[in-house]
C-alpha positions as CSV (number, residue, x, y, z in Angstrom):
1,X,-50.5,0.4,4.6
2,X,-48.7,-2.2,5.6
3,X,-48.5,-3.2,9.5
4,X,-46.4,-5.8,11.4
5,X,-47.9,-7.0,14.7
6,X,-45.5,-8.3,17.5
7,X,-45.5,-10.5,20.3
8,X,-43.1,-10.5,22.7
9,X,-42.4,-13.6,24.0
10,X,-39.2,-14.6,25.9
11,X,-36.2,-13.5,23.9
12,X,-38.4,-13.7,20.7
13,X,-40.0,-11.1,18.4
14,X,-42.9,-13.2,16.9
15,X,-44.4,-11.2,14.2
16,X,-47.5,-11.3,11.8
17,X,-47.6,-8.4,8.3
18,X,-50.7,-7.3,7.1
19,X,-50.7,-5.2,3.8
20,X,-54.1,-3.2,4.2
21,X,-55.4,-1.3,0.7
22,X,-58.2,-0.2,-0.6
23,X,-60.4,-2.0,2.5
24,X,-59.0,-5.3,1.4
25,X,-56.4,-7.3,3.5
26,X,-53.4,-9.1,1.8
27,X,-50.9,-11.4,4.3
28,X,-47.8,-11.6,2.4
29,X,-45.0,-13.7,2.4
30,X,-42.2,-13.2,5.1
31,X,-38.6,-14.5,5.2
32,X,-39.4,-14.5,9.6
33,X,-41.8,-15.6,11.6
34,X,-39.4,-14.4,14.3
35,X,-36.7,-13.0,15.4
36,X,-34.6,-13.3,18.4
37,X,-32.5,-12.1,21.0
38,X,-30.1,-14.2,21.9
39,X,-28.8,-11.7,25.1
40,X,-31.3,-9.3,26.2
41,X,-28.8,-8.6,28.9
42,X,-26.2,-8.2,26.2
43,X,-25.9,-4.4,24.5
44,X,-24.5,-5.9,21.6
45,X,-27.3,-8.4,20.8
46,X,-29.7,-5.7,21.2
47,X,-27.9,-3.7,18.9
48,X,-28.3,-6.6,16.5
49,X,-32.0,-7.1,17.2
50,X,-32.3,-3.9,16.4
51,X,-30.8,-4.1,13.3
52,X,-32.2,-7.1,11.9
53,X,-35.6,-5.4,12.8
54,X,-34.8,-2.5,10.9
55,X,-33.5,-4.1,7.9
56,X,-37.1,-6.1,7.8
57,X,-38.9,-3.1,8.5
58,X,-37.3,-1.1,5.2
59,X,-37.4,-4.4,3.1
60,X,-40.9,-5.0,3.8
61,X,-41.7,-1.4,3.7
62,X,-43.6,-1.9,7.2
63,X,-45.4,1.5,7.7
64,X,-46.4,0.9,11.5
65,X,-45.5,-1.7,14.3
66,X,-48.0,-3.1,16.7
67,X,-47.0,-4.7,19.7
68,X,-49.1,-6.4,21.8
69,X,-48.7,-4.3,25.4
70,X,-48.3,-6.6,28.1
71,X,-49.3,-6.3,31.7
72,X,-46.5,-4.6,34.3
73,X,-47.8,-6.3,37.2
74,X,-50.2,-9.0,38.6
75,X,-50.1,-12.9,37.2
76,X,-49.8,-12.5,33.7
77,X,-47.0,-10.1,33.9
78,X,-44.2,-9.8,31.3
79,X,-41.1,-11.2,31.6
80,X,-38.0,-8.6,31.9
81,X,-36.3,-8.9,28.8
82,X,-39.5,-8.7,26.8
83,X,-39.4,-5.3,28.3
84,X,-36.5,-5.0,27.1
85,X,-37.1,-5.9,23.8
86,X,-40.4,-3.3,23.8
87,X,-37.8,-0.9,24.5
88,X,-35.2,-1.7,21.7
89,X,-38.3,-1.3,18.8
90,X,-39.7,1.7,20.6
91,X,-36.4,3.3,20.7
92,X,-35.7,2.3,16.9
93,X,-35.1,5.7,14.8
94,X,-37.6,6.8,11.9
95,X,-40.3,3.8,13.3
96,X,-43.7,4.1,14.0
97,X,-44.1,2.0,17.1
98,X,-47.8,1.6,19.0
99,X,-48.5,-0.3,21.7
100,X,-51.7,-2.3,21.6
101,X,-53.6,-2.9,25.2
102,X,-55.8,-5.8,25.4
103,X,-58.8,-3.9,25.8
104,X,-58.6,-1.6,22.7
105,X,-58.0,-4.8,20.6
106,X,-60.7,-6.5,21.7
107,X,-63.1,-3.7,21.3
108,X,-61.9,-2.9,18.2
109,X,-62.0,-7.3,16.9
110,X,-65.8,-6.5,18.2
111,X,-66.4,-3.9,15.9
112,X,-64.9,-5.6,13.0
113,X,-64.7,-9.3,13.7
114,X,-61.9,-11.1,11.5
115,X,-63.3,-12.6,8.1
116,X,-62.1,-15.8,7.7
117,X,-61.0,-18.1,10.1
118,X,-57.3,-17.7,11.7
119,X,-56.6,-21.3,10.2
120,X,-57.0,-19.9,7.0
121,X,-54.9,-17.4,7.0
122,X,-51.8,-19.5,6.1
123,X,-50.2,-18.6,9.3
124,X,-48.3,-20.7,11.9
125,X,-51.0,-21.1,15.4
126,X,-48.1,-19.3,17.4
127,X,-48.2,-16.0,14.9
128,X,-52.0,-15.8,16.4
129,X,-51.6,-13.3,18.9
130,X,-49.2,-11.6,16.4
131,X,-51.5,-11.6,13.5
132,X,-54.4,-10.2,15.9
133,X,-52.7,-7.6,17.2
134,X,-52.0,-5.9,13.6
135,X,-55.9,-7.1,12.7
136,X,-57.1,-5.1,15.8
137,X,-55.2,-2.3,15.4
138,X,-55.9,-1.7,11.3
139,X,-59.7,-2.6,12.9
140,X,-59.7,0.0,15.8
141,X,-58.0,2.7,12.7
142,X,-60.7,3.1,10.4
143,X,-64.3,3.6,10.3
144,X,-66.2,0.3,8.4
């Protein structure tokens, strides 16, 4: 299985791919560590971040996208066009799209700690919260 977590942050799709087989994790290589939106306020541009998602999606053979659900309200709300953005991969055809709350992750990085340190892992400190989304949700999936 491979999964692709996502941060939304700003007008950028940060994103982390975890290949998980046989109970053993694999981080393979990605052309993007990101991808952006220029114009969230822009139909077009959102058309083309949803096609630049898609075409990573079938190249990578991504089986399920995690996004890391942000708050609606309060102080650490998200911003608008993240929203946005959520929508735009939500509404993506043929896509298995889950949203991730903090709470589930963290129970579920509980249950199955990572490994190995995240400095390890290869991965840039701002794919973090990327990476840990798609670790929590393989984590909270299946039964150790």
């Amino acid at each position: 299985m491979m999964v692709c977590g996502v941060e939304l942050s700003g007008n950028d799709a940060i994103i982390s791919l975890i290949k998980f087989e046989s109970e053993i994790f694999n981080l393979p290589e990605c052309r993007a560590r990101r991808i952006q939106c220029p114009n969230p306020d822009s139909a077009s541009d959102l058309k083309y971040f949803q096609k630049t998602f898609s075409k990573l999606v079938e190249d990578y053979q991504i089986d399920h996208i995690v996004i890391r659900a942000r708050q609606k309200k309060g102080k650490f709300a998200g911003g608008a066009n993240g929203f946005k953005l959520e929508a735009a991969l939500q509404l993506m055809p043929n896509l298995n799209v889950i949203l991730l709350n903090a709470t589930t992750q963290k129970a579920a990085l509980k249950k199955y700690p990572l490994p190995i340190p995240f400095s390890e892992t290869g991965l840039k400190k701002f794919q973090e919260p990327a990476f840990m989304t798609a670790f929590g949700y393989i984590a909270d999936q299946y039964e150790w």
